[in-house]
GULOLO-581781 format. One record per atom (N, C-alpha, C): residue number from 1; atom name; x, y, z. Coordinates in pm, 1 decimal. Example, Ala and Ser with C-alpha at 12.3 -4.5 7.8 and 13.67 -1.06 7.14 Angstrom:
BEGIN
num|atome|X|Y|Z
1|N|1319.0|-569.0|780.0
1|CA|1230.0|-450.0|780.0
1|C|1320.0|-330.0|780.0
2|N|1285.0|-225.0|708.0
2|CA|1367.0|-106.0|714.0
2|C|1290.0|3.0|787.0
END
This chain:
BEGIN
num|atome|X|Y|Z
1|N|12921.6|-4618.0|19338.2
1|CA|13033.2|-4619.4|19246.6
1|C|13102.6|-4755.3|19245.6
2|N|13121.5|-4802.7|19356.5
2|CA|13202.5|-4925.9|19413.2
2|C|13095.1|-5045.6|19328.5
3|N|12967.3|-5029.3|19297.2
3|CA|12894.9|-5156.3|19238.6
3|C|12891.6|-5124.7|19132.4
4|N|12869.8|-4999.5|19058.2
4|CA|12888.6|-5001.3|18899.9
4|C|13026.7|-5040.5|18852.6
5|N|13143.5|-5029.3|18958.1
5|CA|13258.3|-5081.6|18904.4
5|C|13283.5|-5203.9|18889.6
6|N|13208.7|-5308.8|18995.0
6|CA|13238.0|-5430.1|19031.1
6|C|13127.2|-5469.8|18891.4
7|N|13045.6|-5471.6|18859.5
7|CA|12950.2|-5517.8|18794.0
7|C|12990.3|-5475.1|18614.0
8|N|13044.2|-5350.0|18580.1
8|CA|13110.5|-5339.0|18455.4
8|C|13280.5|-5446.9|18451.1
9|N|13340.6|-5372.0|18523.4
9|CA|13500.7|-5431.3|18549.3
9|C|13513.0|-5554.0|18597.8
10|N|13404.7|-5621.6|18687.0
10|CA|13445.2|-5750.8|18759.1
10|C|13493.5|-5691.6|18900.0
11|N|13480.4|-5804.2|18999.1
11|CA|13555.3|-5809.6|19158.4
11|C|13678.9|-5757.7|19153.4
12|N|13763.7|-5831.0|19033.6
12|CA|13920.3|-5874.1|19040.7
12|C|13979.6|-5764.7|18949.4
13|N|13903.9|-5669.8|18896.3
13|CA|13996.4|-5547.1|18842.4
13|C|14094.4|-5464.1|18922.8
14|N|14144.6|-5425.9|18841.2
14|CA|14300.0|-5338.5|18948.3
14|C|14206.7|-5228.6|18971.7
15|N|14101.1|-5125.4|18923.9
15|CA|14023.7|-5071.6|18932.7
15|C|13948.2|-5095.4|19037.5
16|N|13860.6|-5171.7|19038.7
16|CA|13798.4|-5212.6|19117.2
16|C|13866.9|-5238.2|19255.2
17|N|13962.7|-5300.6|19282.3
17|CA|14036.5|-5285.6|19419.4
17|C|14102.7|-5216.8|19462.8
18|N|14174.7|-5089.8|19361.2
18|CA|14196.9|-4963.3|19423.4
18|C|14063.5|-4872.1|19484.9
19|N|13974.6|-4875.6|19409.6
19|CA|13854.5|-4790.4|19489.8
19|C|13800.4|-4880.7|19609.8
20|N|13774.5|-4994.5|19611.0
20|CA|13750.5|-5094.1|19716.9
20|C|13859.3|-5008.6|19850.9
21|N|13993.7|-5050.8|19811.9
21|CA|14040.2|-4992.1|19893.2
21|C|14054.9|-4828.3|19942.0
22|N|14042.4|-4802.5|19875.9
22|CA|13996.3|-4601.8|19917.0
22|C|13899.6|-4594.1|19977.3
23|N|13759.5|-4673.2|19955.4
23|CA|13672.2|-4665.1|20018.9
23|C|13658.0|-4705.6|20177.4
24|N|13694.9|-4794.9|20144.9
24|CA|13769.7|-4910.3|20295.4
24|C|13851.6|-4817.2|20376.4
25|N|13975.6|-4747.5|20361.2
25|CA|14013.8|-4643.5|20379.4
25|C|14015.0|-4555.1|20467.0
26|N|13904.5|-4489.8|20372.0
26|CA|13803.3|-4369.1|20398.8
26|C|13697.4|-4383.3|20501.0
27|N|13637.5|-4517.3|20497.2
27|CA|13573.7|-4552.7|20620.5
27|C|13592.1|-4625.4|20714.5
28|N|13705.5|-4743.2|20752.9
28|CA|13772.9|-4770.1|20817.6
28|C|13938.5|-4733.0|20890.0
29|N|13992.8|-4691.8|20804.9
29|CA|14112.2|-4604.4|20857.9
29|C|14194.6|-4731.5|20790.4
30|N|14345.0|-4740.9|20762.3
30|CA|14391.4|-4771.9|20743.7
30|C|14479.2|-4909.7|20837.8
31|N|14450.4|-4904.3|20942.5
31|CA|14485.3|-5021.0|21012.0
31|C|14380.2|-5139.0|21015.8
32|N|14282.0|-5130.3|20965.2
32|CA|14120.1|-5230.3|21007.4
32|C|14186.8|-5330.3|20895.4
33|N|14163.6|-5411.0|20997.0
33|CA|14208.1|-5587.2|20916.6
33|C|14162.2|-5602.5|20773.0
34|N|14017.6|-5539.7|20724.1
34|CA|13969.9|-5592.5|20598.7
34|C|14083.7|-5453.7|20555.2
35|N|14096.1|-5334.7|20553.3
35|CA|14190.0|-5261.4|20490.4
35|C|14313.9|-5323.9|20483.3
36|N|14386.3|-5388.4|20562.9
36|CA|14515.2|-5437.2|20496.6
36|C|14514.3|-5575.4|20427.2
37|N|14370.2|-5655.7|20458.5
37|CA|14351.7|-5740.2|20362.2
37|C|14362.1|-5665.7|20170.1
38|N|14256.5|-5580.7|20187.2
38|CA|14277.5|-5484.1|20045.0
38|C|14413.9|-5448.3|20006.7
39|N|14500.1|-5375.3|20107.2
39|CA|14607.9|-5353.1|20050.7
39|C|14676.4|-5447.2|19981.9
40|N|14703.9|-5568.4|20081.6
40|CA|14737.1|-5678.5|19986.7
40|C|14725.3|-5701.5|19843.6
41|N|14562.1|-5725.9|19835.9
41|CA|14510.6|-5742.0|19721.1
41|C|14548.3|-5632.3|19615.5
42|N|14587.3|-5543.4|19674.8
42|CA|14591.0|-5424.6|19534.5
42|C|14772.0|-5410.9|19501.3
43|N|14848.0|-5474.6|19587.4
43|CA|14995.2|-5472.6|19588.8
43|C|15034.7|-5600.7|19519.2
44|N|14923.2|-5713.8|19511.7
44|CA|14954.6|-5845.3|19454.6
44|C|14867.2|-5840.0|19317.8
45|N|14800.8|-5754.9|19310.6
45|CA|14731.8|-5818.2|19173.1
45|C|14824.2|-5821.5|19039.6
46|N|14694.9|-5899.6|18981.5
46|CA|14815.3|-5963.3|18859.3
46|C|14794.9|-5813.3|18824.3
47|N|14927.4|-5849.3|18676.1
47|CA|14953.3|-5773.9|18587.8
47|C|14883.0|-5706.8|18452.4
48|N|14763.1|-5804.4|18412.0
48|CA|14697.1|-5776.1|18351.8
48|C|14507.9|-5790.9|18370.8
49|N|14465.6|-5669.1|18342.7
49|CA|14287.3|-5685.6|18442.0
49|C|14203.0|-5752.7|18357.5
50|N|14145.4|-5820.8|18472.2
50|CA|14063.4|-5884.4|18393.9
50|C|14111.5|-6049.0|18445.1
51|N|14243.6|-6071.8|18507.3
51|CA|14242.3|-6202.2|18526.0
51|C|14232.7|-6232.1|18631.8
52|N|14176.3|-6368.5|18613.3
52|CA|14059.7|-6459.4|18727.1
52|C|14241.2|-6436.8|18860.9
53|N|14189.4|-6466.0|18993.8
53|CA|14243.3|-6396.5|19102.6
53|C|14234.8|-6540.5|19188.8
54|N|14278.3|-6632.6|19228.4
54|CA|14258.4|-6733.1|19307.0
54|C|14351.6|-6709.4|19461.5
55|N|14250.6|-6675.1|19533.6
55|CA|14291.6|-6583.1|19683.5
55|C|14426.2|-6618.7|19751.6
56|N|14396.1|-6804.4|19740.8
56|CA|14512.4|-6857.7|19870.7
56|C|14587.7|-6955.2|19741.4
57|N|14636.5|-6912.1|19625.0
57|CA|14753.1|-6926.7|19495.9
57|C|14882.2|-6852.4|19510.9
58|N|14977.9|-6862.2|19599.7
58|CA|15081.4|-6764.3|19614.2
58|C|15161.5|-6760.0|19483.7
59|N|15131.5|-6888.3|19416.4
59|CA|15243.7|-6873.7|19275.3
59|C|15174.2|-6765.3|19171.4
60|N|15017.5|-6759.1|19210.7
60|CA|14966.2|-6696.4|19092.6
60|C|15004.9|-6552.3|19146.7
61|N|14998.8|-6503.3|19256.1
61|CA|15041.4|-6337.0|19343.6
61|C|15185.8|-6320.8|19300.5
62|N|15226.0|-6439.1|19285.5
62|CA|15335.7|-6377.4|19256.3
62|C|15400.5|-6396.6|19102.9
63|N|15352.7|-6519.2|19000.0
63|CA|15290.8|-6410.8|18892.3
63|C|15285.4|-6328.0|18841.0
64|N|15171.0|-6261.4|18908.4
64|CA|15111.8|-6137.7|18867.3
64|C|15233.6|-5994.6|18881.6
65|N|15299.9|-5995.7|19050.1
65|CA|15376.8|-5905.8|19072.4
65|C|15495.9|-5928.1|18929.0
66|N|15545.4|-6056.9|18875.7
66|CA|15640.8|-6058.4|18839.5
66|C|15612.9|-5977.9|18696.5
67|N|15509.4|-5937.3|18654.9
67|CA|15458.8|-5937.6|18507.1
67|C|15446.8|-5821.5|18505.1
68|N|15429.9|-5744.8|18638.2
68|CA|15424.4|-5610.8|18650.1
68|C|15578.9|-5550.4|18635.7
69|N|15560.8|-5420.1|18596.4
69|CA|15668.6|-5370.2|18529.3
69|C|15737.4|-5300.9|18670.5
70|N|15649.8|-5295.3|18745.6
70|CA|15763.8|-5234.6|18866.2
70|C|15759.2|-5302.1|18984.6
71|N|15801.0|-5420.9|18974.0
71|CA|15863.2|-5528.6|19102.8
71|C|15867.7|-5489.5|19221.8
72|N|15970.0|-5328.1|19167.0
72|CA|16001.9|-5283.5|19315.5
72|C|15932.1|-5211.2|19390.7
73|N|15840.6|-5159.7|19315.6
73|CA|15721.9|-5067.1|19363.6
73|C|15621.6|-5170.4|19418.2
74|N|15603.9|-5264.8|19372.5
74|CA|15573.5|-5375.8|19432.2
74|C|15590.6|-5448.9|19595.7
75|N|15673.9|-5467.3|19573.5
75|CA|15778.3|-5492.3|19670.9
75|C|15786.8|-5393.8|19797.4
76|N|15783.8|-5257.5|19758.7
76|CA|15753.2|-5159.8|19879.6
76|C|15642.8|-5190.9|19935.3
77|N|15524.0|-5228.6|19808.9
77|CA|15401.5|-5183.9|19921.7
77|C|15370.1|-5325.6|19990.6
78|N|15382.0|-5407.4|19941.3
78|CA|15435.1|-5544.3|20042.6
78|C|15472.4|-5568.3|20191.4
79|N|15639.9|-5432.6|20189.7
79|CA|15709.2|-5457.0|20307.1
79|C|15622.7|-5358.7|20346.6
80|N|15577.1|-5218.1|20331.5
80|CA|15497.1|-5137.2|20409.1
80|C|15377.4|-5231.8|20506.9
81|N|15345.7|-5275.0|20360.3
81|CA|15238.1|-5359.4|20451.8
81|C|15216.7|-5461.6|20512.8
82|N|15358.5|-5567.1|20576.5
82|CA|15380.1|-5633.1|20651.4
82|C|15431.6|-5556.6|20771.1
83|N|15479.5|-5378.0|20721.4
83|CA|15504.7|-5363.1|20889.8
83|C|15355.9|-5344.6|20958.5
84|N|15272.4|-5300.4|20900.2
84|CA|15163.6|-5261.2|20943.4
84|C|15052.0|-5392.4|21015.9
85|N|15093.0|-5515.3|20904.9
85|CA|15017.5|-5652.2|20974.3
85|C|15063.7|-5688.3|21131.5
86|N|15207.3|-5674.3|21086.8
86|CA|15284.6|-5740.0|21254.3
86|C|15258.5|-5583.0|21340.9
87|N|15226.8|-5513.6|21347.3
87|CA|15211.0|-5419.9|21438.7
87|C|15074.4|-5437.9|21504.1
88|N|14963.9|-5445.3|21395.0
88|CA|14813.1|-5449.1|21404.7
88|C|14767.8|-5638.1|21420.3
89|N|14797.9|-5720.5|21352.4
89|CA|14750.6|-5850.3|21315.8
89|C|14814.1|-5942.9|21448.4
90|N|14968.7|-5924.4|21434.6
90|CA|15067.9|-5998.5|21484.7
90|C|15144.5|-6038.2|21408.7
91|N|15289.1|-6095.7|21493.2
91|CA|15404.3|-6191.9|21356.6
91|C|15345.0|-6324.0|21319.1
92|N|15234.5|-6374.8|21415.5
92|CA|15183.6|-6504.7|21364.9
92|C|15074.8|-6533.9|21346.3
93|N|15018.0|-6433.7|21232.6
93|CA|14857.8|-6387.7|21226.6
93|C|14874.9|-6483.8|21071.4
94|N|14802.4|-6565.3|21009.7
94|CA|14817.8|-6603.4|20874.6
94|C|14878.5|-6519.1|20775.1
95|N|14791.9|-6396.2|20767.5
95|CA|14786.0|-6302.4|20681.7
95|C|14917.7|-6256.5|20648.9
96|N|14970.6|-6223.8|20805.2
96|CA|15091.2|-6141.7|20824.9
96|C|15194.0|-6268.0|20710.3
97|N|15156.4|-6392.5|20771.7
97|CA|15242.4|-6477.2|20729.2
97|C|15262.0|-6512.4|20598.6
98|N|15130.0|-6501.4|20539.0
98|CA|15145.0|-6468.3|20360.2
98|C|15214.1|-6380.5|20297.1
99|N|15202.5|-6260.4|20404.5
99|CA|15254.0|-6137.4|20285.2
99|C|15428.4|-6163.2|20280.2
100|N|15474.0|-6238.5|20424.8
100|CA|15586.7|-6219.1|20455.1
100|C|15639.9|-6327.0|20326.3
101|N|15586.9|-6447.1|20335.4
101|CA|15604.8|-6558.8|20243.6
101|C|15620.5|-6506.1|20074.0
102|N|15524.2|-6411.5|20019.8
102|CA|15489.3|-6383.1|19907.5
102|C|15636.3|-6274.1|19915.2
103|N|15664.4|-6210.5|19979.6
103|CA|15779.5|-6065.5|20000.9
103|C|15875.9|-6174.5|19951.8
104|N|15938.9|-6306.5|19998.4
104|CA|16029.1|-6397.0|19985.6
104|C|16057.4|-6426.6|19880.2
105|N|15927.3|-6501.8|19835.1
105|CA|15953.3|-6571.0|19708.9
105|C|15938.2|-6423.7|19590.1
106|N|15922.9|-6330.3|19603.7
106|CA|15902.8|-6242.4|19498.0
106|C|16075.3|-6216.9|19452.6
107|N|16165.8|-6166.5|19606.2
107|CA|16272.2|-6126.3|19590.9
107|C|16331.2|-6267.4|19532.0
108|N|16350.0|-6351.3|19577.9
108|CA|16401.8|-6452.2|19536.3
108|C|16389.5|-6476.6|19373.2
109|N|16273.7|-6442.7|19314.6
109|CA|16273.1|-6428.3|19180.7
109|C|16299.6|-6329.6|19081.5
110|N|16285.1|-6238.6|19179.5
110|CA|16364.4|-6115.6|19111.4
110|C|16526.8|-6153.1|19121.0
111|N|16574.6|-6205.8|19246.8
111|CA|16802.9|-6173.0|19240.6
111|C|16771.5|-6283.0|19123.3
112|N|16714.6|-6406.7|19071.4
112|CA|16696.6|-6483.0|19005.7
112|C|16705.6|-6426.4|18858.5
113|N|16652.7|-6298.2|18816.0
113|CA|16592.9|-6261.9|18678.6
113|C|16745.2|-6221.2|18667.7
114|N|16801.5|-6147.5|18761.6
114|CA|16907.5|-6037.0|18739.0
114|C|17013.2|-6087.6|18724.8
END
């Protein structure tokens, strides 16, 4: 299922990385490093599918969150999933340190809009 999606939809569909991640999931459990790598990916993607995804672009992640219609829903699964990096990864794991960075500049552009 996971290759007919990637191969119709592309890598970088919101589709495609929600089942990526279910699958991941489902067979790793929810703490395994490539699973909260996914989460990431499915809490940052842009706003519209289909667009090209450049991994280590924090302006484009965040972007994407901003274009999305629910910031804040956004934004939850972000902080969920920075508690879960610093519990599992560490506070000074890269990863951890992106999401925390991307959580920043998101809010910051949101008190900004308002």
């Amino acid at each position: 299922m996971l290759g007919d999606r990637t191969r119709v939809l592309g890598p970088n569909h919101p589709g495609t990385l929600t089942t990526r991640l279910a699958i991941r999931v489902a067979a790793f459990g929810r703490d395994h490093p490539g699973t909260l790598k996914n989460r990431f990916d499915v809490a940052a993607m842009p706003g519209k599918a289909g667009q090209a995804r450049q991994e280590s672009d924090l302006r484009f992640a965040i972007a994407g969150l901003m274009a999305r219609s629910s910031t804040d829903r956004a934004l939850q699964l972000l902080s969920d999933l920075l508690k879960d990096q610093i519990r599992v990864l560490g506070l000074t794991h890269q990863d951890t340190s992106a999401t925390g960075q991307l959580i920043r500049a998101l809010t910051e552009k949101k008190r900004r809009r308002s």
